[in-house]
C-alpha positions in Angstrom: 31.2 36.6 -55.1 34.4 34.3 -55.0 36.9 35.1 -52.9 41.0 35.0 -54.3 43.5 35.1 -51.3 46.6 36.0 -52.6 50.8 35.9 -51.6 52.9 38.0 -52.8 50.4 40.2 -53.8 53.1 43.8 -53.7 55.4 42.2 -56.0 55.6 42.8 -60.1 53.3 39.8 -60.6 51.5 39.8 -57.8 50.1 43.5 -57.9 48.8 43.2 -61.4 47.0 39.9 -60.4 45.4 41.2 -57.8 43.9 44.0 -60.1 43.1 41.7 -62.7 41.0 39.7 -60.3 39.2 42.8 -59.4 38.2 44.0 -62.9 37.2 40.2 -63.5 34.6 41.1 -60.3 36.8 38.8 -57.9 36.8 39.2 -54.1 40.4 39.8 -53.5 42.6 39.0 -49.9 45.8 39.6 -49.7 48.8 38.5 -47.2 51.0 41.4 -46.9 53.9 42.6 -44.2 52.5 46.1 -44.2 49.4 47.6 -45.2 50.0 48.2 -49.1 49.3 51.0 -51.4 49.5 50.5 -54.8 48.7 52.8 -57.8 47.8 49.4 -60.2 44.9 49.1 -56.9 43.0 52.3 -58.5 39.5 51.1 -58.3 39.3 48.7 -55.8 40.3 47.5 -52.1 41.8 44.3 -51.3 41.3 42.9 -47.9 44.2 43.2 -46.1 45.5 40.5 -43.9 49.2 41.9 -42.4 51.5 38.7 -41.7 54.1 36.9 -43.6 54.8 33.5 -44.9 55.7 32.1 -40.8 52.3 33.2 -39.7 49.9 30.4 -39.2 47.1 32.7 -37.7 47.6 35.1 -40.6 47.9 32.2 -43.6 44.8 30.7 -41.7 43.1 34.3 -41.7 44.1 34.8 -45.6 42.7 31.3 -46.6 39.7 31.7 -44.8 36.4 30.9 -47.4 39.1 31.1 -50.4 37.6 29.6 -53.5 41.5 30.1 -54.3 44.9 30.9 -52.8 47.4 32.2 -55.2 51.0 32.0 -54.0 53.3 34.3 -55.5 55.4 35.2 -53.0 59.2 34.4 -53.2 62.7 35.3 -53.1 64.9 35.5 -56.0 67.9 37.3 -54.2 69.3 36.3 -51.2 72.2 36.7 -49.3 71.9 33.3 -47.9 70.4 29.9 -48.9 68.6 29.3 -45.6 66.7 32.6 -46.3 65.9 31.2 -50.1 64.8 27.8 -48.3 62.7 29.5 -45.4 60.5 31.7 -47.6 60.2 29.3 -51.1 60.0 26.0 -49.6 58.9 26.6 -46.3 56.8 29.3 -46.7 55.1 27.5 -49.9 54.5 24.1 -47.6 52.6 26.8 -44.9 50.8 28.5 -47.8 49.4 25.3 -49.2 48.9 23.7 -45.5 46.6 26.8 -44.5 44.5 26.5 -48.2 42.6 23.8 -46.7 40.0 22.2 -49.5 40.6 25.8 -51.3 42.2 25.3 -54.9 45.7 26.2 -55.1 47.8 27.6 -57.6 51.7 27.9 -57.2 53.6 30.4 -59.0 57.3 30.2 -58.9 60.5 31.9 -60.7 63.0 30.5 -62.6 65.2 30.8 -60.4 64.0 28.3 -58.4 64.9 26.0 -60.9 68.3 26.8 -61.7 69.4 28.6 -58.6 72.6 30.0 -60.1 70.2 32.8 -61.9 69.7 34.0 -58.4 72.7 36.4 -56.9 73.1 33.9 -53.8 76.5 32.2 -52.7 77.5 28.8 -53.7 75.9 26.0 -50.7 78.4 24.1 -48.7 78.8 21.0 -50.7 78.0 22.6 -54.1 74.2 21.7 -54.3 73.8 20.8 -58.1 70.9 21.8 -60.4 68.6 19.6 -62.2 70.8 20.3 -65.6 73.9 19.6 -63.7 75.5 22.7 -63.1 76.6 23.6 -59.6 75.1 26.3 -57.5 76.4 29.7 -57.9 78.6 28.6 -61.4 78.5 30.9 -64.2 
């Protein structure tokens, strides 16, 4: 049975891929900070591995045999950029560091594209988006 390992996987989009896996007779692993209980889960268990997006051992311990790592975890609302940077950028590098030879899929949000969709204060030096405006501009 092939194995999905899977970020992000309490979120909106994250949830339903998980169960979508499932039905389609996946093996599903999923990184979460606390054990999770969701009602979209009916019918099936994911393997739970508890860490977060900082945690070699637990990224190692999610990709572990992965056919494929899904990452959908992110922030989209953040008081402060460092916390956006930490978990999207970062935490995406360590996601796709621990997938090894697995295949790797990336989901991201708009908002990592145009950051001023994202409630976050403007960055020192008004960081500018790829269409020009600067962060945190209406």
């Amino acid at each position: 049975m092939r194995l999905a390992a899977l970020t992000g996987a309490t979120g909106f989009l994250g949830r339903h891929t998980a169960a979508e896996l499932a039905r389609r007779g996946w093996r599903v692993r999923v990184l979460t900070r606390r054990d999770p209980v969701d009602p979209v889960w009916r019918g099936f268990e994911p393997e739970v591995v508890v860490g977060d997006l900082a945690d070699a051992g637990a990224l190692k311990a999610l990709a572990r045999g992965a056919d494929v790592v899904i990452h959908a975890a992110g922030l989209v609302k953040v008081s402060r950029l460092a916390d956006f940077t930490r978990v999207n950028r970062d935490g995406a590098a360590r996601v796709a560091e621990a997938a090894g030879n697995a295949h790797l899929l990336l989901v991201s949000s708009l908002a990592a594209r145009e950051p001023q969709l994202s409630p976050m204060p403007p960055a020192s030096g008004r960081a500018r988006t790829p269409s020009g405006q600067s962060w945190g501009s209406d």
